[in-house]
mmCIF file as Biopython writes it, N, C-alpha, C and O atoms, coordinates in Angstrom:
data_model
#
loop_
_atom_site.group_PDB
_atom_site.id
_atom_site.type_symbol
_atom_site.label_atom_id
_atom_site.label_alt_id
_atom_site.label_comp_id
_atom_site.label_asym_id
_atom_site.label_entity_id
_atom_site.label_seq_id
_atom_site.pdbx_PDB_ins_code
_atom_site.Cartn_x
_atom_site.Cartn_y
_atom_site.Cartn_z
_atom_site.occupancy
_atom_site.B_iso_or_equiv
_atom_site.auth_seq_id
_atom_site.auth_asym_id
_atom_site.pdbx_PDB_model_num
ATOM 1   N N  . UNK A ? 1  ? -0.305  13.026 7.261  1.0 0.0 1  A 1 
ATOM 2   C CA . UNK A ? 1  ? 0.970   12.315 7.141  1.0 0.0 1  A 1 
ATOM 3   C C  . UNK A ? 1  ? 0.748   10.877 7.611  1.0 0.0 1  A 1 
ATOM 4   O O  . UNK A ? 1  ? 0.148   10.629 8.657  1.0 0.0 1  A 1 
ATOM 5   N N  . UNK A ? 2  ? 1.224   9.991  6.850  1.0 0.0 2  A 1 
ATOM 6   C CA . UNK A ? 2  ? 1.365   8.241  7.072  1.0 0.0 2  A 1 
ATOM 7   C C  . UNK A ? 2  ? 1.756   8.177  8.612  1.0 0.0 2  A 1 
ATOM 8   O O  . UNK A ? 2  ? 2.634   8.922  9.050  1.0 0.0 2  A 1 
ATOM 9   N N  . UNK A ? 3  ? 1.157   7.368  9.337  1.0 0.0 3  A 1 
ATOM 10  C CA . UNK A ? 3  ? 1.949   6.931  10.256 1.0 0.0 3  A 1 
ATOM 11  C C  . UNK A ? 3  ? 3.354   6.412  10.131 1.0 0.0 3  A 1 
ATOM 12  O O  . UNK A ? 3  ? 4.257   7.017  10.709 1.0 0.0 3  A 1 
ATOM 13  N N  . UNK A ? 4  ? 3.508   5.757  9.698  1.0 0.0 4  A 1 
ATOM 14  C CA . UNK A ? 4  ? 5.091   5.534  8.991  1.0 0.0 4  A 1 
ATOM 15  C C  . UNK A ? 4  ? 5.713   6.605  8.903  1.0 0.0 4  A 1 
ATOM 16  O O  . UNK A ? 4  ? 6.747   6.485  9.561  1.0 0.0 4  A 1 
ATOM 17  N N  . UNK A ? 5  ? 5.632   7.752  8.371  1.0 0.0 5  A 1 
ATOM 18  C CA . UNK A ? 5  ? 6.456   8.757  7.829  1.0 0.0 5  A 1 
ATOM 19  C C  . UNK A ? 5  ? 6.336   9.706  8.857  1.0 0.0 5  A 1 
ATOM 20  O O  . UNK A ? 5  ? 7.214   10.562 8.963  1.0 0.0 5  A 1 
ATOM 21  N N  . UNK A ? 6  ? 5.396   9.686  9.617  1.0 0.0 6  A 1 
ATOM 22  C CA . UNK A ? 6  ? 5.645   10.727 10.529 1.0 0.0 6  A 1 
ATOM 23  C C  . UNK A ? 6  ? 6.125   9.919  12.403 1.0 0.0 6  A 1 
ATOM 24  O O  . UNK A ? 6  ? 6.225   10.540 13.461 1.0 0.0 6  A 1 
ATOM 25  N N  . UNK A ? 7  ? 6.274   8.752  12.217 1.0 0.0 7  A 1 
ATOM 26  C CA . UNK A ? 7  ? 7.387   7.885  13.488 1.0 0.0 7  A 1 
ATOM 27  C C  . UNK A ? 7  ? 9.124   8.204  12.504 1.0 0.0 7  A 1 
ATOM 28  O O  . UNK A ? 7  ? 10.245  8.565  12.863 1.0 0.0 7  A 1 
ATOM 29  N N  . UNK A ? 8  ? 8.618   7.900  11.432 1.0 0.0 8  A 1 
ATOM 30  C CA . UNK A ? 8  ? 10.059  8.008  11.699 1.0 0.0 8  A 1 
ATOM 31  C C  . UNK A ? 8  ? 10.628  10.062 11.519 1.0 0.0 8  A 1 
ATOM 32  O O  . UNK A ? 8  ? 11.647  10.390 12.127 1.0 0.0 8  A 1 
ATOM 33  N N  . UNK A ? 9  ? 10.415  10.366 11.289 1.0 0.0 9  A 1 
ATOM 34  C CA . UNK A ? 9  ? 10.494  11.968 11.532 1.0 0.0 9  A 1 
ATOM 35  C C  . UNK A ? 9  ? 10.556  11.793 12.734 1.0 0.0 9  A 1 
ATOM 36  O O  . UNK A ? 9  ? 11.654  11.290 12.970 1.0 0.0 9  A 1 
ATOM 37  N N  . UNK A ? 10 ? 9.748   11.985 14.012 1.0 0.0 10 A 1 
ATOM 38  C CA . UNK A ? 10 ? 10.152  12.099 15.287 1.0 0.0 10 A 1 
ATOM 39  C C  . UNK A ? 10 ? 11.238  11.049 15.876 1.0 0.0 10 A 1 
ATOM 40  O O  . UNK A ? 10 ? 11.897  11.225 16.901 1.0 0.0 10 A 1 
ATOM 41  N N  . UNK A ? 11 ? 11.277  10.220 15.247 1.0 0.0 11 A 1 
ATOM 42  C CA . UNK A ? 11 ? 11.709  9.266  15.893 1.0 0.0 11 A 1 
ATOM 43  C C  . UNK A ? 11 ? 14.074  9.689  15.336 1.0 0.0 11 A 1 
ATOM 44  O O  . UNK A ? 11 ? 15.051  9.010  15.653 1.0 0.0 11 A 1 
ATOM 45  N N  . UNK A ? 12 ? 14.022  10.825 14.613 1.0 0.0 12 A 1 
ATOM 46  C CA . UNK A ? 12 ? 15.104  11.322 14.207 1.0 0.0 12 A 1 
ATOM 47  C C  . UNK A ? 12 ? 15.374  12.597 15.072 1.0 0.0 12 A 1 
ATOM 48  O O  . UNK A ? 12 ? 16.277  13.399 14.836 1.0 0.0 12 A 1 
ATOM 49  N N  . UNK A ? 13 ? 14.615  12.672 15.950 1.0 0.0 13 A 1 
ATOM 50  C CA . UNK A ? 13 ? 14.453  14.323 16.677 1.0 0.0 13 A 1 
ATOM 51  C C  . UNK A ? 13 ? 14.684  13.782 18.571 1.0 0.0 13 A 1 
ATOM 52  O O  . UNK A ? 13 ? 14.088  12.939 19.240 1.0 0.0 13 A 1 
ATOM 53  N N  . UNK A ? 14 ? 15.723  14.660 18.880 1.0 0.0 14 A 1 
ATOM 54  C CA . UNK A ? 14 ? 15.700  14.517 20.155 1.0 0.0 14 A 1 
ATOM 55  C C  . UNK A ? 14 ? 14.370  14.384 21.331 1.0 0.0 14 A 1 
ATOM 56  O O  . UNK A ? 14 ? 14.184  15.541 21.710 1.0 0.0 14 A 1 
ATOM 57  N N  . UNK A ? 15 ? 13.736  13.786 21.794 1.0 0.0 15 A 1 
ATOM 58  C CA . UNK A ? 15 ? 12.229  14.121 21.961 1.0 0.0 15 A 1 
ATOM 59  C C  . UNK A ? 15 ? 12.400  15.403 23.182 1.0 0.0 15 A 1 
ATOM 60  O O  . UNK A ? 15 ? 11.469  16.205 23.257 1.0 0.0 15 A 1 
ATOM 61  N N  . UNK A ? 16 ? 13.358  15.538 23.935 1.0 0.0 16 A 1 
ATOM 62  C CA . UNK A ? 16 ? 13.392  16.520 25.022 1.0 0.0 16 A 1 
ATOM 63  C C  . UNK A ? 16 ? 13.311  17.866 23.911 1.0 0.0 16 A 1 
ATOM 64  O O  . UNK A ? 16 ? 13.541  18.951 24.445 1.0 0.0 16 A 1 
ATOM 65  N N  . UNK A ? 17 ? 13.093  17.888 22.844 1.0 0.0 17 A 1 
ATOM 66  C CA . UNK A ? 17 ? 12.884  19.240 21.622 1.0 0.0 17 A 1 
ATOM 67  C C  . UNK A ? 17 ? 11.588  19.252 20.887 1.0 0.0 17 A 1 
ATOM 68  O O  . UNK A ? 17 ? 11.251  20.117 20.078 1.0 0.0 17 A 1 
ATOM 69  N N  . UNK A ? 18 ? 10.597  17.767 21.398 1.0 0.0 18 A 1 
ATOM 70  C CA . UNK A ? 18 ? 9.571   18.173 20.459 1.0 0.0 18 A 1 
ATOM 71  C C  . UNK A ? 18 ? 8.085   18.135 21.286 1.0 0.0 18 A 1 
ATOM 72  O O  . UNK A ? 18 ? 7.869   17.657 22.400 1.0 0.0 18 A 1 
ATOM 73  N N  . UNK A ? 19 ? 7.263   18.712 20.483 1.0 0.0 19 A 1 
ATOM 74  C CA . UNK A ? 19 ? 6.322   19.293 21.517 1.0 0.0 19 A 1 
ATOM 75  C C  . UNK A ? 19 ? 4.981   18.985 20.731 1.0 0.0 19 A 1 
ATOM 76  O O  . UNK A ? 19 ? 4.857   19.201 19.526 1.0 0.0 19 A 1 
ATOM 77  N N  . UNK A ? 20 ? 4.272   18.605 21.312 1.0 0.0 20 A 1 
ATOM 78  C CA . UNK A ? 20 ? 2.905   18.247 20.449 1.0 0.0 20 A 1 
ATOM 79  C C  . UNK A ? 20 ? 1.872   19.364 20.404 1.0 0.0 20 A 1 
ATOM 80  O O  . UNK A ? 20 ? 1.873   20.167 21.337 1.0 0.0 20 A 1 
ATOM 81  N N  . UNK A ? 21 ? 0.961   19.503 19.385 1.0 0.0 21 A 1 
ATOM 82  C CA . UNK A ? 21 ? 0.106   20.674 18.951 1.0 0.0 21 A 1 
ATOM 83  C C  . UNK A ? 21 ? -0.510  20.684 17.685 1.0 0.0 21 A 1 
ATOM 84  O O  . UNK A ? 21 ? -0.144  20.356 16.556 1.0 0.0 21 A 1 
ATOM 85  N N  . UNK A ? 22 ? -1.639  21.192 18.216 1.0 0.0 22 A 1 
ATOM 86  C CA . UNK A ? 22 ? -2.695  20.897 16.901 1.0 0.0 22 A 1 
ATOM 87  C C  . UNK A ? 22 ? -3.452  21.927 17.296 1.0 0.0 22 A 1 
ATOM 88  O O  . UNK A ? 22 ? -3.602  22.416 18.415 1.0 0.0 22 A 1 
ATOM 89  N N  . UNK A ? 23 ? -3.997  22.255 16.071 1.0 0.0 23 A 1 
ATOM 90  C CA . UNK A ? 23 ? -4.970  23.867 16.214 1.0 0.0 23 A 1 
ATOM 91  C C  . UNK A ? 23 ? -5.398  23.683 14.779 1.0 0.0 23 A 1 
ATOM 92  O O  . UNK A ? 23 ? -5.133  24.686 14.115 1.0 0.0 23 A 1 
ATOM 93  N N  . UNK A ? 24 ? -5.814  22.990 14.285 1.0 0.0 24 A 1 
ATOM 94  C CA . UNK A ? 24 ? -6.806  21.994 13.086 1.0 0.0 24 A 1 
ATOM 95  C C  . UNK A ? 24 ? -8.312  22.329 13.648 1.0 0.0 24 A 1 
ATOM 96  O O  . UNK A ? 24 ? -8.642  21.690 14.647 1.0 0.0 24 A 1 
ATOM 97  N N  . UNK A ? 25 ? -9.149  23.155 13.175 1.0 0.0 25 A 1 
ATOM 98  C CA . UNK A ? 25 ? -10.679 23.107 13.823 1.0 0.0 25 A 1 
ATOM 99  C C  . UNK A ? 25 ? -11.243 22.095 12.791 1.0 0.0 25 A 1 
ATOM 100 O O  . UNK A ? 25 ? -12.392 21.729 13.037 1.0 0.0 25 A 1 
ATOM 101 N N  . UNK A ? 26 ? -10.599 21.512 11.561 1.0 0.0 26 A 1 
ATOM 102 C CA . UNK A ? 26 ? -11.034 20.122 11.272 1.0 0.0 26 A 1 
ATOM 103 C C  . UNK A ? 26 ? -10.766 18.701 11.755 1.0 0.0 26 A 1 
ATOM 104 O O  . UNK A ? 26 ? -11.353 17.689 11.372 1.0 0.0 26 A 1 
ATOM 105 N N  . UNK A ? 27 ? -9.282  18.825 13.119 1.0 0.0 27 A 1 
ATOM 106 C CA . UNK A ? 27 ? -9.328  17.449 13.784 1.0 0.0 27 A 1 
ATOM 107 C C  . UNK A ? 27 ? -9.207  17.795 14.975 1.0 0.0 27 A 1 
ATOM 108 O O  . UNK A ? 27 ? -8.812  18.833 15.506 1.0 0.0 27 A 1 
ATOM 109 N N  . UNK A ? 28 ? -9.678  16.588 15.453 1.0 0.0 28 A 1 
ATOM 110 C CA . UNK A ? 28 ? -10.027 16.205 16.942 1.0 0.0 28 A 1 
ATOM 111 C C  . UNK A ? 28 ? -8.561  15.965 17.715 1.0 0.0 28 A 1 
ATOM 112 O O  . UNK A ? 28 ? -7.651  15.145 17.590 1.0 0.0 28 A 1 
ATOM 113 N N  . UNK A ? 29 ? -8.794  17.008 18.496 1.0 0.0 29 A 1 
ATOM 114 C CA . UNK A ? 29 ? -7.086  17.310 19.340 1.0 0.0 29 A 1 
ATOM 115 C C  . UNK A ? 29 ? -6.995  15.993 20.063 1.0 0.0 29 A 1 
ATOM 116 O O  . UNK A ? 29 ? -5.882  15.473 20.150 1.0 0.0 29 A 1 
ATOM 117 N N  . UNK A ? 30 ? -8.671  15.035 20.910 1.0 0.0 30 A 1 
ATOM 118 C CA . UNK A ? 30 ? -8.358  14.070 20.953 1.0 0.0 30 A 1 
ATOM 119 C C  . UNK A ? 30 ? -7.908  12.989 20.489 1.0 0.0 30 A 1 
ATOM 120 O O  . UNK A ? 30 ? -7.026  12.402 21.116 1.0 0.0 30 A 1 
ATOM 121 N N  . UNK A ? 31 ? -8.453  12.422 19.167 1.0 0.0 31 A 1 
ATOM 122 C CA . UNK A ? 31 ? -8.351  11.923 18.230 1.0 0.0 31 A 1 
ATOM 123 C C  . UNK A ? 31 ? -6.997  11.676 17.954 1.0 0.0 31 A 1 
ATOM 124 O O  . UNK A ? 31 ? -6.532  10.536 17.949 1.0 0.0 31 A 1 
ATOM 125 N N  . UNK A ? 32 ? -6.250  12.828 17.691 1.0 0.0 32 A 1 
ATOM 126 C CA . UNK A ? 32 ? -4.859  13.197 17.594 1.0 0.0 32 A 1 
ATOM 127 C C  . UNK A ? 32 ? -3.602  12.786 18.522 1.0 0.0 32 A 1 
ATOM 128 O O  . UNK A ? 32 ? -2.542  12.237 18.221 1.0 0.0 32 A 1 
ATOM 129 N N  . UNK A ? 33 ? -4.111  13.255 19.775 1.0 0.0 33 A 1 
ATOM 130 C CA . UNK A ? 33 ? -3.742  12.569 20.790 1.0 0.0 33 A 1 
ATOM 131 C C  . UNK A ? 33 ? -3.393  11.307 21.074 1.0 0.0 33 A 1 
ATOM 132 O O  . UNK A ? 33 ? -2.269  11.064 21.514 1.0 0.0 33 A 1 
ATOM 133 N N  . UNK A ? 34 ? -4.257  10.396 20.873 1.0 0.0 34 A 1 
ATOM 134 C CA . UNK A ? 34 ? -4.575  9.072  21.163 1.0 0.0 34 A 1 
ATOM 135 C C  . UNK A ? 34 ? -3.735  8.443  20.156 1.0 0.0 34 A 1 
ATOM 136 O O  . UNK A ? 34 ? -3.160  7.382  20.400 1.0 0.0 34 A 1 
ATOM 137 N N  . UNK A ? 35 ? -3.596  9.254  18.638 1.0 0.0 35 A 1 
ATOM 138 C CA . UNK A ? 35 ? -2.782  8.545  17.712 1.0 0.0 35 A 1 
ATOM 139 C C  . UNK A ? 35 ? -1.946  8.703  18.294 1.0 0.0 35 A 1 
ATOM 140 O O  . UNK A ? 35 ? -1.659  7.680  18.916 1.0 0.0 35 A 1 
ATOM 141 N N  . UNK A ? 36 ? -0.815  10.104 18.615 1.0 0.0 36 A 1 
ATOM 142 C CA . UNK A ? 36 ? 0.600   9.866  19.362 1.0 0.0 36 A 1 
ATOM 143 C C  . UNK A ? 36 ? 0.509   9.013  20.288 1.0 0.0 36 A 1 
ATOM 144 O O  . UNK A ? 36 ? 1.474   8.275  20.484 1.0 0.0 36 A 1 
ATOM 145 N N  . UNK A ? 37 ? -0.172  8.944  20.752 1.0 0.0 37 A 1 
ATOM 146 C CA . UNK A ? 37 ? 0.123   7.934  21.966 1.0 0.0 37 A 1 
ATOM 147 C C  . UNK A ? 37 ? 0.558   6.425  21.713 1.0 0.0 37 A 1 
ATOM 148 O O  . UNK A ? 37 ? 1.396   5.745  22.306 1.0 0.0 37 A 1 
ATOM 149 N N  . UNK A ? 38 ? -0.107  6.181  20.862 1.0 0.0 38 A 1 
ATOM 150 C CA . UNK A ? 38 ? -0.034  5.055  19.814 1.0 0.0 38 A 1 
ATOM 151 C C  . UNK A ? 38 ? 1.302   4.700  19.148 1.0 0.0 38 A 1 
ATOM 152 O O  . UNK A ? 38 ? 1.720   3.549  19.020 1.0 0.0 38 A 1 
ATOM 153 N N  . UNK A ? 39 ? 1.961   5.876  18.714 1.0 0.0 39 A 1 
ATOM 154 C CA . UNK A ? 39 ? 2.624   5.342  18.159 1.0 0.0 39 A 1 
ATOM 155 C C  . UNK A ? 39 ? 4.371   5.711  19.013 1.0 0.0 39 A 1 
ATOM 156 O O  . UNK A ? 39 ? 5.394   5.081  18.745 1.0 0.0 39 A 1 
ATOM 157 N N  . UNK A ? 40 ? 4.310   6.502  19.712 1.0 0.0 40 A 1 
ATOM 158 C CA . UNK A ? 40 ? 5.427   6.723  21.663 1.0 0.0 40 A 1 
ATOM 159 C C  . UNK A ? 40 ? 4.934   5.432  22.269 1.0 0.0 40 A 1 
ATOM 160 O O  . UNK A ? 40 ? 3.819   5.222  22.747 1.0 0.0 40 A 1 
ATOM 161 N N  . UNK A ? 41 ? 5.916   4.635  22.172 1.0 0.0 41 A 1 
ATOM 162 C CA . UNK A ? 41 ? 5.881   3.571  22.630 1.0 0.0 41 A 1 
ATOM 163 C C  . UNK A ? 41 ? 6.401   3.906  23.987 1.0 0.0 41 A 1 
ATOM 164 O O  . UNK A ? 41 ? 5.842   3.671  25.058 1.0 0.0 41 A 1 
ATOM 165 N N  . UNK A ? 42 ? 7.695   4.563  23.766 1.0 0.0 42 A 1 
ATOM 166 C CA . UNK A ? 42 ? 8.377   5.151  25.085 1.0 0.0 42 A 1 
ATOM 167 C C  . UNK A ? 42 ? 7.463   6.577  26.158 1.0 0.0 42 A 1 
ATOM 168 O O  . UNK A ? 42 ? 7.405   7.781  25.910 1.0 0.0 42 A 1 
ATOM 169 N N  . UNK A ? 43 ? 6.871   5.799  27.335 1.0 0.0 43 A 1 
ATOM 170 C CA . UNK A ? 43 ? 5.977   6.635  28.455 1.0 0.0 43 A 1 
ATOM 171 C C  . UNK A ? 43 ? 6.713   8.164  28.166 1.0 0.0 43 A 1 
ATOM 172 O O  . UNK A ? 43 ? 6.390   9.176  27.544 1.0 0.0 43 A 1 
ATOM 173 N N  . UNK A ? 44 ? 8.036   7.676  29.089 1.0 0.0 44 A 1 
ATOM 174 C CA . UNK A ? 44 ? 8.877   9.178  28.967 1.0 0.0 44 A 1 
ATOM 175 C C  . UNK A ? 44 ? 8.884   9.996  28.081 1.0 0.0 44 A 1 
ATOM 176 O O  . UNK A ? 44 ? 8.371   11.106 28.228 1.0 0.0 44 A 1 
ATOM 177 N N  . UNK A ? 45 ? 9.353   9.685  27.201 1.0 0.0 45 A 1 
ATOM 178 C CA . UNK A ? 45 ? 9.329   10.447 25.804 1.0 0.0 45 A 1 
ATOM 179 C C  . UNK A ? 45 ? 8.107   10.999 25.037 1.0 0.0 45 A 1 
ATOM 180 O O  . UNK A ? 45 ? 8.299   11.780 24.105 1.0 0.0 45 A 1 
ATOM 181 N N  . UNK A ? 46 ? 6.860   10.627 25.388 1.0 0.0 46 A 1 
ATOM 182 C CA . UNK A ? 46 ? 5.256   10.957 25.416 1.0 0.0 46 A 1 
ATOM 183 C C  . UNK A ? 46 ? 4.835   11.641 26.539 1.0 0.0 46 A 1 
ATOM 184 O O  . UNK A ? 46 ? 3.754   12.220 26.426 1.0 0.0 46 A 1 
ATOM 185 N N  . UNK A ? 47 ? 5.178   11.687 27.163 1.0 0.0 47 A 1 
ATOM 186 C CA . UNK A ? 47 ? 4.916   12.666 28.721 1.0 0.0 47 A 1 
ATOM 187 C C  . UNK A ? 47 ? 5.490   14.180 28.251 1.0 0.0 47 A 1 
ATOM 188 O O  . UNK A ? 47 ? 4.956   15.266 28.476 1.0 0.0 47 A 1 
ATOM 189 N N  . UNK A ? 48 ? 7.036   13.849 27.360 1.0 0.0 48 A 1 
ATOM 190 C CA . UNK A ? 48 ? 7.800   14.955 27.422 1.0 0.0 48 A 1 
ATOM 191 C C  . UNK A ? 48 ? 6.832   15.624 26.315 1.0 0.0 48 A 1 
ATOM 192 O O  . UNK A ? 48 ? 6.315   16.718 26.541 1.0 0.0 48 A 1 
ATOM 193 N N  . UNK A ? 49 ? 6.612   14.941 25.137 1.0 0.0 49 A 1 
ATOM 194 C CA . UNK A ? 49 ? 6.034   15.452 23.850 1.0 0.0 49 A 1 
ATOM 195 C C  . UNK A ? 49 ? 5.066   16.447 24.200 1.0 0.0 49 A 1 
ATOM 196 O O  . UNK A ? 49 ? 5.236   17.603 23.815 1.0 0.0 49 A 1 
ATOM 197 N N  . UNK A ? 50 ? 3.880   16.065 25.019 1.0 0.0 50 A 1 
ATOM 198 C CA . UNK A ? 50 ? 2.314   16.582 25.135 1.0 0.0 50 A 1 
ATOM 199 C C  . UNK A ? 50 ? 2.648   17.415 26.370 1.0 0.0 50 A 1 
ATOM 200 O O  . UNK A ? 50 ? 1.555   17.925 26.614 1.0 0.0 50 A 1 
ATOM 201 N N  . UNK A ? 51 ? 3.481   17.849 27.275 1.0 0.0 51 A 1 
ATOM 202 C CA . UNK A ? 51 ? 3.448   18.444 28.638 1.0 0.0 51 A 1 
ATOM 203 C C  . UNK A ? 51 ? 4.739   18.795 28.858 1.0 0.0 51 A 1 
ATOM 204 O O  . UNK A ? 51 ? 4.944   19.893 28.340 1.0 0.0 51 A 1 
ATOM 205 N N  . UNK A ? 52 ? 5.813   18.308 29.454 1.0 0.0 52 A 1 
ATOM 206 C CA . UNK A ? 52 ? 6.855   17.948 29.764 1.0 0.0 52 A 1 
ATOM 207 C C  . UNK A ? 52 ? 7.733   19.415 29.200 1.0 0.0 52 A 1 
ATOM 208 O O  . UNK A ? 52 ? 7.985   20.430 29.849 1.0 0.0 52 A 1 
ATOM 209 N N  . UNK A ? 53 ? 8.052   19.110 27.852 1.0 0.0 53 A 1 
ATOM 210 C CA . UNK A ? 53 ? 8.530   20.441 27.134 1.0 0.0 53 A 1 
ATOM 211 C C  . UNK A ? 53 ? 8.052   21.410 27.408 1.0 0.0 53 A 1 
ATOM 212 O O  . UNK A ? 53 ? 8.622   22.315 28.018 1.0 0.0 53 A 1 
ATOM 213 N N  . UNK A ? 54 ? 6.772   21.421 26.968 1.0 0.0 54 A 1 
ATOM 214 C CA . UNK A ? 54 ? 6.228   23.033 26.955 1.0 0.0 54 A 1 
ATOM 215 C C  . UNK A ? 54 ? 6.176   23.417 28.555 1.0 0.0 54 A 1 
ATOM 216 O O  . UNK A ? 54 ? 6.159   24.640 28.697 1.0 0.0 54 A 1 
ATOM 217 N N  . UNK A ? 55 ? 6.156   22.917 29.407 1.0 0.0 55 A 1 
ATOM 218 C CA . UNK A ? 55 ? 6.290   23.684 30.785 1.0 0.0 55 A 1 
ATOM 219 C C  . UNK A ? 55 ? 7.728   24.162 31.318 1.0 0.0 55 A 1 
ATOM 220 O O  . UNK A ? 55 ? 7.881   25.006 32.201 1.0 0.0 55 A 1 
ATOM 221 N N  . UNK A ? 56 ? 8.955   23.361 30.512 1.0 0.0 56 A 1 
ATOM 222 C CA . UNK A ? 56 ? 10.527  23.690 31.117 1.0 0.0 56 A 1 
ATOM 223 C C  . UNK A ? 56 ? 10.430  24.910 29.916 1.0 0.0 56 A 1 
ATOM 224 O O  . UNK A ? 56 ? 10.756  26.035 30.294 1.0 0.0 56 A 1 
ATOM 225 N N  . UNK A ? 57 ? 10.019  24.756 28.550 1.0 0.0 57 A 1 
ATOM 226 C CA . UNK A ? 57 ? 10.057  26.208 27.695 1.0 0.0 57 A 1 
ATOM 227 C C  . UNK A ? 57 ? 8.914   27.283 28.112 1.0 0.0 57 A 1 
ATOM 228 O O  . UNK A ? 57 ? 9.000   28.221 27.319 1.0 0.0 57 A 1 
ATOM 229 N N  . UNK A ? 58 ? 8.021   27.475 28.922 1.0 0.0 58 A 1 
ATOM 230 C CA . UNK A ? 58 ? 7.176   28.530 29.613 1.0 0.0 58 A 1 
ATOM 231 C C  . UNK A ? 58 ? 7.403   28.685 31.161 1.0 0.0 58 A 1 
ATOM 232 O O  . UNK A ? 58 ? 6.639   29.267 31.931 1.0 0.0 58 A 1 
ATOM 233 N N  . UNK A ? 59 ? 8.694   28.005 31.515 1.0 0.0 59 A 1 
ATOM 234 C CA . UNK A ? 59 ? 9.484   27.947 32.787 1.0 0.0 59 A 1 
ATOM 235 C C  . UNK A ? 59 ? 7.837   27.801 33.460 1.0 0.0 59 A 1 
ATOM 236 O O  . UNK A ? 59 ? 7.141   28.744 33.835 1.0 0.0 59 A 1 
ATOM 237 N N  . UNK A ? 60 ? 7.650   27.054 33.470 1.0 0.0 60 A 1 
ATOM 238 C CA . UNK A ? 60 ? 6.341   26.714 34.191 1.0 0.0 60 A 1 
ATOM 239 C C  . UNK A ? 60 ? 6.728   25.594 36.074 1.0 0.0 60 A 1 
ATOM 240 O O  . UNK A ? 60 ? 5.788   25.238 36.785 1.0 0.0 60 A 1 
#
């Protein structure tokens, strides 16, 4: 997916609802990573994406 097309998709989604994940054994989870990061301008809202969520939904 375009960078373009996939900021603005998240960027229509509450971020306290979205959760980052990749399980691609053709891409690099880092790789991947580093793009979101790239394009979460907002710290908070990138903290929540990659960590944040998935620990309040596994009551962690």
């Amino acid at each position: 997916m375009a960078s373009h097309s996939f900021l603005q998709l998240i960027e229509r989604h509450d971020p306290n609802r979205l959760l980052f994940g990749i399980d691609s054994p053709w891409q690099d989870q880092r790789q991947e990573l580093a793009k979101l990061k790239m394009l979460i301008t907002d710290p908070t809202a990138f903290e929540k994406m990659v960590s944040l969520n998935a620990m309040e939904l596994l009551d962690l």
